[in-house]
N, C-alpha and C positions, 0 to 999 in steps of 0.2 A: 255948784249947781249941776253941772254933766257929772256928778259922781253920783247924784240924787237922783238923775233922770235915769243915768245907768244902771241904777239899783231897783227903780221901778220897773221897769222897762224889763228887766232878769227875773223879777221876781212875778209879774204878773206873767210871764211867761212859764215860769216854774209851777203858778196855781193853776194853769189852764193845759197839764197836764195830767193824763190820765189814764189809767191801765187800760188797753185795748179788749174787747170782750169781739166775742164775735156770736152771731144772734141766728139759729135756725129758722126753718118753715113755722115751728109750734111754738116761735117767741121767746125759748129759754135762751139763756145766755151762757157758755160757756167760754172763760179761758182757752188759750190755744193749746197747756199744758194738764188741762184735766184728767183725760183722760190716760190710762198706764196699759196700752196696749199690751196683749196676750196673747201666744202661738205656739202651744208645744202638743208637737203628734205623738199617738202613744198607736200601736201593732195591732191592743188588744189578744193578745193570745200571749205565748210564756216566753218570757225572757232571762238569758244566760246571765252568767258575769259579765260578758264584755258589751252588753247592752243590743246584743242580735237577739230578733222577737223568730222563735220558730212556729209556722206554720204546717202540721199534716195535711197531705194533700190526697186525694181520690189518686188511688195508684193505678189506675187503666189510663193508658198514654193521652187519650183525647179527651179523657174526662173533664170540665171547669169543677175546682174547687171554690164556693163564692165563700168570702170574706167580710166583712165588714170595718174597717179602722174607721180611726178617728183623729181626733184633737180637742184639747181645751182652748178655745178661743174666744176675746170678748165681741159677745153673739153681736153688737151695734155697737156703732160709732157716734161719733159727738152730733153729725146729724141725725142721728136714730134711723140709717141703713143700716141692713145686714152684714154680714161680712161675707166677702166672696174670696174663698179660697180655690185655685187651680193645684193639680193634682197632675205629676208625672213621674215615669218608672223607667226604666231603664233595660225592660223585661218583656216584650212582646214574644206571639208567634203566629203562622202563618195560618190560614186557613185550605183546607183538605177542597176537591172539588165537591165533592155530596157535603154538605151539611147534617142532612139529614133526612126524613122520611115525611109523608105527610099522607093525609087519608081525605080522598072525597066522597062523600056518601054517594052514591049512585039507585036513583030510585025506580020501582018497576022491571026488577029483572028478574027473569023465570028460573030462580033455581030451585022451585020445589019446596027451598025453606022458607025462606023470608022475602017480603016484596022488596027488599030493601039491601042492598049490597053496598061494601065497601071495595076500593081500589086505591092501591098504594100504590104512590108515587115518588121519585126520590127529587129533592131540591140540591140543582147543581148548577154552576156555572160560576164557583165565587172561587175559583182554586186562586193560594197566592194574597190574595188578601192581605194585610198588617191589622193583626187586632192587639191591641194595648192592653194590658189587664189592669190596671187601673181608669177608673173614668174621671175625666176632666176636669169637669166644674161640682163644687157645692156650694151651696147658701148656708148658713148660721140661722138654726132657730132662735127666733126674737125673746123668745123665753127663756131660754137656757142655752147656757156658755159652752157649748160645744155644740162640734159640727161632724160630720160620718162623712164615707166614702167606700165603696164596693170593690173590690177589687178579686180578678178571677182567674189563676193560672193553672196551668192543664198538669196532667201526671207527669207529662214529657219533663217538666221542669224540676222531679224531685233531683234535689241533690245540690241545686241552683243558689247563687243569695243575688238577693234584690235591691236597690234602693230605692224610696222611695220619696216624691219632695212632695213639698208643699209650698205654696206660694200665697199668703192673707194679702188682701186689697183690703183699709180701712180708707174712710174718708175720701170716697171715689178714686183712691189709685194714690193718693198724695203720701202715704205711710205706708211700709209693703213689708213684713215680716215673715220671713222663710224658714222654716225648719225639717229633717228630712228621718229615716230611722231604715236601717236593714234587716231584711228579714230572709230565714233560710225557709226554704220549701223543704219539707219531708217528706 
């Protein structure tokens, strides 16, 4: 009789067993292992043999070359968030005190030509600065499985190699896939 009760007793326990699902905002159901998360950055621009992506750069020393990279990444997660990838280099430089020039129109003044003057002004006070040439954060478009990023270094840097990371946040921060790539400035 206790060998009959022990087998009932194991076996309704056995039946009332059940694969765990776990259930979004919009009611779907997903497994914990559905999805097959993806993260691999690519330079966009040409790459060697040994997998360095080279970049030309504006050869005047202060000039910013903007860039644009990327990566193939799965654009949403099992809750149908975006993917938020952070973005960092290894590559900055300083900021000069002028920045740069600015023009305010100035109106009603007598020079015979035009009622209307201009006066240059220079914008200063930022000498020293750290400016990163890559920027920070991006979002994953919901449509399509990649994600972009800007990235902007001065003439000063031809000659330079870079790395750069990537950091994917899926499923609010709980799954985190990093991948990075080098790239020479020319």
């Amino acid at each position: 009789m206790k060998k009959i009760l022990l087998l009932l007793v194991a076996g309704a326990m056995l039946a009332s067993c059940e694969k765990e699902f776990l259930e979004n905002y919009n009611g779907h159901h997903y497994e914990p292992a559905d999805i097959d998360y993806e993260f691999k950055m690519n330079g966009r621009c040409s790459q060697d043999a040994n997998g360095y992506y080279h970049l030309p750069l504006i050869p005047k020393e202060d000039k910013q070359t903007l860039h644009r990279f990327g990566a193939y990444v799965t654009g949403v997660d099992k809750w149908e968030l975006p993917t938020r990838v952070t973005w960092t280099c290894d590559k900055f430089w300083y900021t000069p005190d002028t920045l740069g020039f600015t023009y305010i129109e100035i109106g009603q003044v007598p020079t015979g030509e035009s009622p209307w003057s201009f006066q240059n002004f220079a914008v200063t006070g930022y000498e020293g600065l750290v400016v990163t040439i890559v920027n920070g954060t991006s979002n994953a478009d919901l449509t399509m499985d990649s994600i972009y990023c800007m990235m902007a270094p001065i003439g000063a840097m031809i000659g330079d190699t870079a790395t750069v990371w990537g950091k994917a946040y899926f499923e609010e921060g709980d799954i985190i896939i990093e991948d990075k790539f080098k790239i020479i400035f020319e």
